[in-house]
ROTOR-460692 format. One line per field, with one value per residue (C-alpha): x, y, z; residue number from 1; residue in one letter. Coordinates in steps of 0.05 Angstrom, whole numbers, plus 5000, padded with zeros to 4 digits. Layout:
<pts>
east [X_...]
north [Y_...]
up [Z_...]
ronu [NUM_...]
miro [A_...]
</pts>
This chain:
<pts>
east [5000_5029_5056_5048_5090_5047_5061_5001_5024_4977_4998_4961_5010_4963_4977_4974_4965_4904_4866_4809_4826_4774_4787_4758_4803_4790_4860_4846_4839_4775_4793_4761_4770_4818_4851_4888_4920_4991_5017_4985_5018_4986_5021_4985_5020_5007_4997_4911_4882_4837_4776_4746_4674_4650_4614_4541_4581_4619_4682_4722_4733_4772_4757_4806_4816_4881_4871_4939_4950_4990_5021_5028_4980_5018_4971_5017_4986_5036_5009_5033_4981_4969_4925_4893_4878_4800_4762_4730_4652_4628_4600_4555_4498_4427_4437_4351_4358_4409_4371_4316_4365_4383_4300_4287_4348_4322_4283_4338_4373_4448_4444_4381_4437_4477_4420_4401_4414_4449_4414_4465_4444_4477_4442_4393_4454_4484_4428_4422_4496_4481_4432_4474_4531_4483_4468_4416_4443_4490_4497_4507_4585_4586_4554_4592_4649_4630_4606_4679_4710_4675_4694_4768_4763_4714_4734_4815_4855_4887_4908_4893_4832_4774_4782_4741_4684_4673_4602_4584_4565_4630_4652_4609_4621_4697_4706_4763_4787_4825_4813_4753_4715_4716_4689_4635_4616_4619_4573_4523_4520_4513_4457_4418_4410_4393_4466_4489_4543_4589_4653_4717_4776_4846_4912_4934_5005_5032_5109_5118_5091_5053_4987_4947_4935_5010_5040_4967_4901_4871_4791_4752_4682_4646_4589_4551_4543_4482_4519_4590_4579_4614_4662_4720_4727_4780_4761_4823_4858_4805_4824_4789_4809_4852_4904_4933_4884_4886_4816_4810_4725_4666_4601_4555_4609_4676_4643_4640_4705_4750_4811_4815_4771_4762_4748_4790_4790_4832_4850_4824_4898_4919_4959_4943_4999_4983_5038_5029_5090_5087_5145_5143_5220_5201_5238_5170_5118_5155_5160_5077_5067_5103_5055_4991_4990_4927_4885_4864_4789_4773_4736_4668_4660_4703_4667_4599_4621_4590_4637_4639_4708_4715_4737_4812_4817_4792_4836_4894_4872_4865_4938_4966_4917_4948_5023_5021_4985_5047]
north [5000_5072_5115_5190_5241_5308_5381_5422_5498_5555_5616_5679_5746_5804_5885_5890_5849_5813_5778_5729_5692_5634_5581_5515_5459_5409_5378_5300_5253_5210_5138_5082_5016_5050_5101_5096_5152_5128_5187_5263_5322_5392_5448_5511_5594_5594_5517_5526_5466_5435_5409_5362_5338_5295_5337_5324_5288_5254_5303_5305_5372_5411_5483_5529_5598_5649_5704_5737_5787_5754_5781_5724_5649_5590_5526_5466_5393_5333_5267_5197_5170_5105_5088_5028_5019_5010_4968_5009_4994_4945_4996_4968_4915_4931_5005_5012_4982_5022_5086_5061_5050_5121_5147_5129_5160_5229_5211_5187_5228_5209_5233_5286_5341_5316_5319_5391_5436_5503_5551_5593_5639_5582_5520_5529_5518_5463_5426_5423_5401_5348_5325_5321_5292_5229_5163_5126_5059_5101_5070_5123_5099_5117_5184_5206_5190_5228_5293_5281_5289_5335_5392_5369_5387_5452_5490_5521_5505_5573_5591_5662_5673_5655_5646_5608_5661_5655_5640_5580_5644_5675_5600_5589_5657_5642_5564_5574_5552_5510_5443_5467_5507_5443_5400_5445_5439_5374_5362_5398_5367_5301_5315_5348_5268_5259_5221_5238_5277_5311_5353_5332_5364_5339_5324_5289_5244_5247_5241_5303_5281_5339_5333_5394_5404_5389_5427_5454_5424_5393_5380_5324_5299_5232_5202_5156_5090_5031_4978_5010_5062_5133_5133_5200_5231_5287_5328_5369_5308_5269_5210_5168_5187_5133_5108_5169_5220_5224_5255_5304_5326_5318_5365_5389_5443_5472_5512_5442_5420_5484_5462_5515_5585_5633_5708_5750_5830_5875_5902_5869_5883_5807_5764_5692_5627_5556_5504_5426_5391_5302_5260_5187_5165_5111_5060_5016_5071_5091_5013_5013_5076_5059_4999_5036_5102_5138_5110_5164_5157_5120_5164_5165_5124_5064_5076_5064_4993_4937_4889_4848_4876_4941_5005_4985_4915_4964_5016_4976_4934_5000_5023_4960_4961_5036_5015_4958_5004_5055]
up [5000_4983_5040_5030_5085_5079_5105_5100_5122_5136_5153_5164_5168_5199_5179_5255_5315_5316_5373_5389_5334_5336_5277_5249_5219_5170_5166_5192_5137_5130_5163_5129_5081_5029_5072_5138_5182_5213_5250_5246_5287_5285_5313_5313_5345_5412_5421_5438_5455_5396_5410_5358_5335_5282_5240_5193_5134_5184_5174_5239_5245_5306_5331_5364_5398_5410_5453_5458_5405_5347_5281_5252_5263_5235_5230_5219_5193_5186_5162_5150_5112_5080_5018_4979_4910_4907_4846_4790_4781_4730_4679_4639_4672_4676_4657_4670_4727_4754_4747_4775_4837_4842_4843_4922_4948_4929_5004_5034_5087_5070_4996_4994_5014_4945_4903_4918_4862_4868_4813_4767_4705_4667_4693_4634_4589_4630_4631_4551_4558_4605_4567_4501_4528_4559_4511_4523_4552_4593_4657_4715_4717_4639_4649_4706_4662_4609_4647_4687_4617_4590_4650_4641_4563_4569_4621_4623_4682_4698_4768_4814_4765_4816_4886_4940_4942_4866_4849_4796_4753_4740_4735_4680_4644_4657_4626_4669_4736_4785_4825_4868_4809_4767_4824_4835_4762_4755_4826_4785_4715_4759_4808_4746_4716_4794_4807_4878_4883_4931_4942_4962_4989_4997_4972_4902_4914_4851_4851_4816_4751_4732_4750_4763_4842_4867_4915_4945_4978_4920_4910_4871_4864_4881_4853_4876_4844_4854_4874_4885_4928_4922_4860_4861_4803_4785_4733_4736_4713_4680_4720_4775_4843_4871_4913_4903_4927_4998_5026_5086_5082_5046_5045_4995_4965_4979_5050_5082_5074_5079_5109_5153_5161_5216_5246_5295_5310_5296_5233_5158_5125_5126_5078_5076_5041_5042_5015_5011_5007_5005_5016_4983_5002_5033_4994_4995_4980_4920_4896_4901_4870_4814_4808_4813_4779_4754_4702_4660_4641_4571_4516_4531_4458_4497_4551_4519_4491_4512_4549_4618_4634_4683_4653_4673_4640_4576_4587_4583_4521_4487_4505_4484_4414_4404_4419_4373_4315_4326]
ronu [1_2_3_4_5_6_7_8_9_10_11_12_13_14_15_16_17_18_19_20_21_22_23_24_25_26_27_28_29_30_31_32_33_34_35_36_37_38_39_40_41_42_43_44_45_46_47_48_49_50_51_52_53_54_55_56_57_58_59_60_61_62_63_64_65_66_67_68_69_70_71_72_73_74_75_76_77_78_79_80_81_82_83_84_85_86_87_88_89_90_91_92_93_94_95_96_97_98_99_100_101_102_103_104_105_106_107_108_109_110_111_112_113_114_115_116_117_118_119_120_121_122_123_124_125_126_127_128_129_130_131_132_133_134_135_136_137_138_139_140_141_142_143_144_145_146_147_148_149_150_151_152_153_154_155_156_157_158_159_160_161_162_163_164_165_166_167_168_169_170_171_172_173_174_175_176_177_178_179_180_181_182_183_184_185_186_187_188_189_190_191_192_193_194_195_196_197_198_199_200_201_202_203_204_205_206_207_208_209_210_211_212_213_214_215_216_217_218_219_220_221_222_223_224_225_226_227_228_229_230_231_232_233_234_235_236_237_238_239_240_241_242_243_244_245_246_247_248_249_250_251_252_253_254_255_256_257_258_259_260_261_262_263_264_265_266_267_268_269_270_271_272_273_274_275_276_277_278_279_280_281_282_283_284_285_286_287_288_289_290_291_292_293_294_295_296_297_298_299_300_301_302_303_304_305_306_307_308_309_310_311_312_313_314_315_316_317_318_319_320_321_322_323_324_325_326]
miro [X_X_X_X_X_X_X_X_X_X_X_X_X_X_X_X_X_X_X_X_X_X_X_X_X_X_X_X_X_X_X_X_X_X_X_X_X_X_X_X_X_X_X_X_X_X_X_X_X_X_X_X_X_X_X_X_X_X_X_X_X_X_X_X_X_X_X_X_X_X_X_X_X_X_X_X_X_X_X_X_X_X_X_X_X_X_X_X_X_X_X_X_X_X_X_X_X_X_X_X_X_X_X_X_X_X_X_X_X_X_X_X_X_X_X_X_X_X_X_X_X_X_X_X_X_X_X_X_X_X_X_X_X_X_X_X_X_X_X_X_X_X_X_X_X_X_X_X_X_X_X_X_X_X_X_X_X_X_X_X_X_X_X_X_X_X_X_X_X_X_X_X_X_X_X_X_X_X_X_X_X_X_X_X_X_X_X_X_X_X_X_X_X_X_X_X_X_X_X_X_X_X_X_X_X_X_X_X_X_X_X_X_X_X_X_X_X_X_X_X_X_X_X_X_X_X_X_X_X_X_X_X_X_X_X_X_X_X_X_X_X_X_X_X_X_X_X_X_X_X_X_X_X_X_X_X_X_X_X_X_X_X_X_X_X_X_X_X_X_X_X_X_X_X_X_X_X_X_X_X_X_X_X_X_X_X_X_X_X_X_X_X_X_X_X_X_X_X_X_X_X_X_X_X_X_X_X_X_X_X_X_X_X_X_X_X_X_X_X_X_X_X_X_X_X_X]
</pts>
């Protein structure tokens, strides 16, 4: 199983002393089948003792005040985190059925939050879009797929052009964005064909191999599956979040899961840096990465084919077809 060593650094520098700082922290990574936490140490100015509650979505989340007056607030996550490559979803039995699946949870108290649609003065647009880019023996595997794609190829990836109080608006007028902005699109085109969907925020472990997100918090979507379960998808990338993406929250949009937010008096001149730094060295982390990279996603025309096999077993087939036609 891969080993990822992560530094997540936030530090607030303040025009002039500031006080009463009272902050919430997103920062411990979810604990479950695919995803284990080894060591954590958080070190925040003024060492305040954290208190910590499980949150709505299940999010364990840790609150935190500092009295003193303070020019600077340094907020200091270090993680030793281990991962497990999880099984893609057979795409492609009983698409009617599978739809069918996905009507009753619209009731149902775990998913009615990520059905709920946020209105935009594009959604009349997306949803012509959404409905375009769906076939009609799409199973809800193939279309998130597809809509997962089609983010990744529409809308620019250009950094400092929207920040986290953008609206889906100046998203939409934009095409253009980073991690989060493409997550919340993609939440949107999904729960418009009535797939649950919800945001994600965390890290991407790439080994420096140029995948958008490195080297900051990173932010995904999953969708939820009949007969899977919650599937991440990273339309940054256009690949399925793996082994490699290491989850902190999740929530109905990027206000649930910020990693860390706050208020404090004194003056509103403040300057604000985040850096995420991972460290794979470990001899036998490296030697697993290595053996489970990313699978990009297959074109949604593979993905529509008819076969038994997972999307994997077909990716690979079609990289080995394309190698021996070069």
């Amino acid at each position: 199983m891969p080993e990822f060593e992560i530094q997540h650094t936030t530090r607030y520098i303040y025009d002039s002393p500031a006080r009463d700082s009272a902050n919430q922290i997103i920062l411990y990574p979810i604990k479950d089948a695919y995803q284990d936490v080894l060591k954590q140490e958080i070190i925040i100015t003024g060492h305040p003792i954290v208190d910590t509650h499980i949150d709505y979505y299940g999010n364990e989340v840790g609150s935190f005040t500092y009295s003193e007056p303070h020019s600077i607030l340094i907020i200091s996550s270090k993680i030793l985190v281990s991962t497990k490559h999880r099984p893609f979803p057979v795409n492609d039995i009983f698409p009617a059925q599978q739809w069918e699946d996905l009507k009753p949870l619209q009731y149902m108290v775990p998913y009615i939050d990520f059905l709920k649609q946020e209105y935009f003065e594009g959604l009349e647009e997306l949803e012509q879009i959404v409905e375009a880019e769906r076939l009609k023996d799409d199973t809800p595997y193939q279309v998130a797929l597809r809509y997962c794609q089609y983010v990744y190829e529409n809308f620019d990836y250009i950094k400092g052009v929207t920040t986290v109080e953008t609206t889906l608006d100046e998203i939409w007028k934009l095409k253009a964005g980073v991690c989060q902005d493409f997550a919340h699109i993609l939440t949107e085109m999904l729960r418009l064909v009535k797939i649950p969907a919800r945001y994600v925020s965390g890290y991407i472990c790439t080994d420096k191999n140029g995948m958008r997100g490195e080297g900051a918090t990173h932010a995904w979507a999953e969708a939820y599956i009949p007969d899977y379960g919650w599937l991440g998808l990273d339309p940054t990338n256009n690949i399925i979040a793996n082994e490699n993406h290491v989850r902190l929250a999740v929530g109905r949009n990027f206000m649930d899961c910020s990693p860390v937010k706050g208020i404090y008096k004194g003056s509103s001149g403040h300057s604000l840096e985040v850096s995420v730094s991972v460290d794979d060295d470990n001899p036998l982390a490296r030697e697993e990465r290595l053996a489970t990279e990313h699978v990009p996603i297959a074109s949604p025309a593979a993905a529509h084919t008819t076969h038994t096999k997972n999307s994997y077993q077909r990716y690979m087939e079609m990289m080995q077809q394309q190698q021996q036609q070069q």
